[in-house]
LODOVEX-835720 format. One record per residue (C-alpha): residue number from 1; residue in one letter; z, y, x. Coordinates in Angstrom, 1 decimal. Example, Ala and Ser with C-alpha at 12.3 -4.5 7.8 and 13.67 -1.06 7.14 Angstrom:
2
   resi   resn       pz       py       px
      1      a      7.8     -4.5     12.3
      2      s      7.1     -1.1     13.7
***
This chain:
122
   resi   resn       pz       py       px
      1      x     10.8    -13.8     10.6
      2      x      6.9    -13.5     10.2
      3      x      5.6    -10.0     10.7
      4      x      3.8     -8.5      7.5
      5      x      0.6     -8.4      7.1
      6      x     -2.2     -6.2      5.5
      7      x     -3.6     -9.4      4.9
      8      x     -0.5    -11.1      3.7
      9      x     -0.2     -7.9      0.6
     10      x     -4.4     -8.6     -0.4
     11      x     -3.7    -12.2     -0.6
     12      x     -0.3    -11.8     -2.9
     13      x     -2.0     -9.3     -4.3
     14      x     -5.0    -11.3     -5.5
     15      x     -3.1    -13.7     -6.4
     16      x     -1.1    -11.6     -9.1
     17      x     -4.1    -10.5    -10.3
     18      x     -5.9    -13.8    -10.9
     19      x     -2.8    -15.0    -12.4
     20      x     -2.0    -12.3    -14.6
     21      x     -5.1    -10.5    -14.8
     22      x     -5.9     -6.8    -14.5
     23      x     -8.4     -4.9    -12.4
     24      x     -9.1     -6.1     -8.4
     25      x     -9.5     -3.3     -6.1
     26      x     -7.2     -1.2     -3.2
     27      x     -6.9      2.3     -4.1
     28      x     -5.7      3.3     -0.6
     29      x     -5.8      1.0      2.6
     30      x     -3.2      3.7      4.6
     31      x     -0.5      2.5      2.4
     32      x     -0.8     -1.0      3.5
     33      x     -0.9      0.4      6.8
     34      x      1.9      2.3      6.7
     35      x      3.9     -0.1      4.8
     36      x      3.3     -2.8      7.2
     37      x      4.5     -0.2      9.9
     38      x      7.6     -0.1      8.2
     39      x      8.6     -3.2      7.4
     40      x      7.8     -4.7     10.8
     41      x     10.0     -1.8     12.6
     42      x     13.1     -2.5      9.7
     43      x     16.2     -4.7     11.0
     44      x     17.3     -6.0      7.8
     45      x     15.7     -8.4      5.5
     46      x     16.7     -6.0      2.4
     47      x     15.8     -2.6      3.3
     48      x     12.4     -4.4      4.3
     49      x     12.5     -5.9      0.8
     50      x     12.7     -2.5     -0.6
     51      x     10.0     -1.0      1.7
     52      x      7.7     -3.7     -0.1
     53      x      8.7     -2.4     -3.6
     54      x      8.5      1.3     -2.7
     55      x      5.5      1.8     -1.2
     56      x      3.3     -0.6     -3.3
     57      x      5.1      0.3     -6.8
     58      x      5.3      4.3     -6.4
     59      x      2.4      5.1     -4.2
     60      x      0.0      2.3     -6.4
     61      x     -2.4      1.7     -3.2
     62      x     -3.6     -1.0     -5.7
     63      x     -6.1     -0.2     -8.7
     64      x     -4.1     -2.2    -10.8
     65      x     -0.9     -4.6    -10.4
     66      x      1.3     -2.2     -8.0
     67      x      4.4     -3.0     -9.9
     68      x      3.6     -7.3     -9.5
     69      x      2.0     -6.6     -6.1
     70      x      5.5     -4.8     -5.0
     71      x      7.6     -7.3     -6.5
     72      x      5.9    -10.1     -5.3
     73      x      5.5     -9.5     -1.7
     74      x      9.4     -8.2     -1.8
     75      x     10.0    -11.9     -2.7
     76      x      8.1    -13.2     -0.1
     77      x     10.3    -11.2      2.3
     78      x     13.3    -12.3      1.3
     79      x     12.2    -16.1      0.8
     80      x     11.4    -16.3      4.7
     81      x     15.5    -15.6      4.8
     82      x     16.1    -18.2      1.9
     83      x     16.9    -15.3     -0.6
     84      x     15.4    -14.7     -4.1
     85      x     16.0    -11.9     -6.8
     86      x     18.2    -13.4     -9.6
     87      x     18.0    -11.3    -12.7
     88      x     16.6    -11.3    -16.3
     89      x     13.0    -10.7    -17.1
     90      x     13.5     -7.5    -18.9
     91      x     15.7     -6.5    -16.1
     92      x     12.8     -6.7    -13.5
     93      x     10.6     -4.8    -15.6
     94      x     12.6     -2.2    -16.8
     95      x     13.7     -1.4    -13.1
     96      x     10.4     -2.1    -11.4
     97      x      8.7      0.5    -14.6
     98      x     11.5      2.6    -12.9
     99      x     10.4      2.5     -9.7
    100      x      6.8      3.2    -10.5
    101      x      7.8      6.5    -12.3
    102      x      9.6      7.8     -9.3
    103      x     12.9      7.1    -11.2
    104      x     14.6      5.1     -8.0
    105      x     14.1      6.0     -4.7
    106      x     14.8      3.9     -1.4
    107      x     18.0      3.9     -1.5
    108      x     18.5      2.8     -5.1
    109      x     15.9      0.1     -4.7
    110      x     18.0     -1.6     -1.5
    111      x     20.9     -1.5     -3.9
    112      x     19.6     -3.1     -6.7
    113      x     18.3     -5.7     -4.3
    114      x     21.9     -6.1     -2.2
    115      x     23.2     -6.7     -5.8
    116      x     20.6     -9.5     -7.0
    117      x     19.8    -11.3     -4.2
    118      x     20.7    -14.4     -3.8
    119      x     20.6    -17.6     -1.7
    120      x     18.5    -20.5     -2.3
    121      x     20.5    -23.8     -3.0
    122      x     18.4    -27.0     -1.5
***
């Protein structure tokens, strides 16, 4: 698997906001830092998943799109493994509004993310 990189959460994280608008700017770069830290030292391709929607979503190192930006690079975790999150629209949001509003910790999220991810048919 490809390490993550600081570099690799800006670019998603531009790209959220140029698709979905909202205000460009990082909040706090020793998130990213940390974050990256984390995910690079985790073992499995979930808990490193979750890591990504944690720290981005709760601890908003973004001025704007933290829930997209965590949600987005969580996806592009578990795509390098073939996975993806299967679930409804208003599922996502309601969980990841959750997340930002300290409602699901860790643990939860790496649940939620055991129970909807799936493999990608060719």
């Amino acid at each position: 698997m490809e390490p993550l990189t600081v570099e690799k959460i800006l670019e998603v994280h531009q790209d959220a906001i140029r698709e979905f608008g909202g205000l460009d700017g990082i909040l706090d770069m020793a998130t990213l830092e940390y974050l990256v830290y984390r995910v690079n030292r985790a073992k499995d391709i979930r808990r490193k998943a979750a890591l990504a929607i944690f720290c981005i979503t709760a601890k908003h190192p973004f001025h704007d799109g933290n829930k997209r930006t965590g949600l987005l690079v969580a996806e592009t975790i578990l795509d390098q493994e073939g996975l993806f999150i299967q679930a409804e629209d208003q599922e996502i949001i309601d969980f990841m509004l959750g997340v930002a509003m300290y409602r699901h910790g860790l643990k939860e999220i790496e649940k939620w993310i055991q129970e909807k991810a799936r493999l990608k048919l060719p």
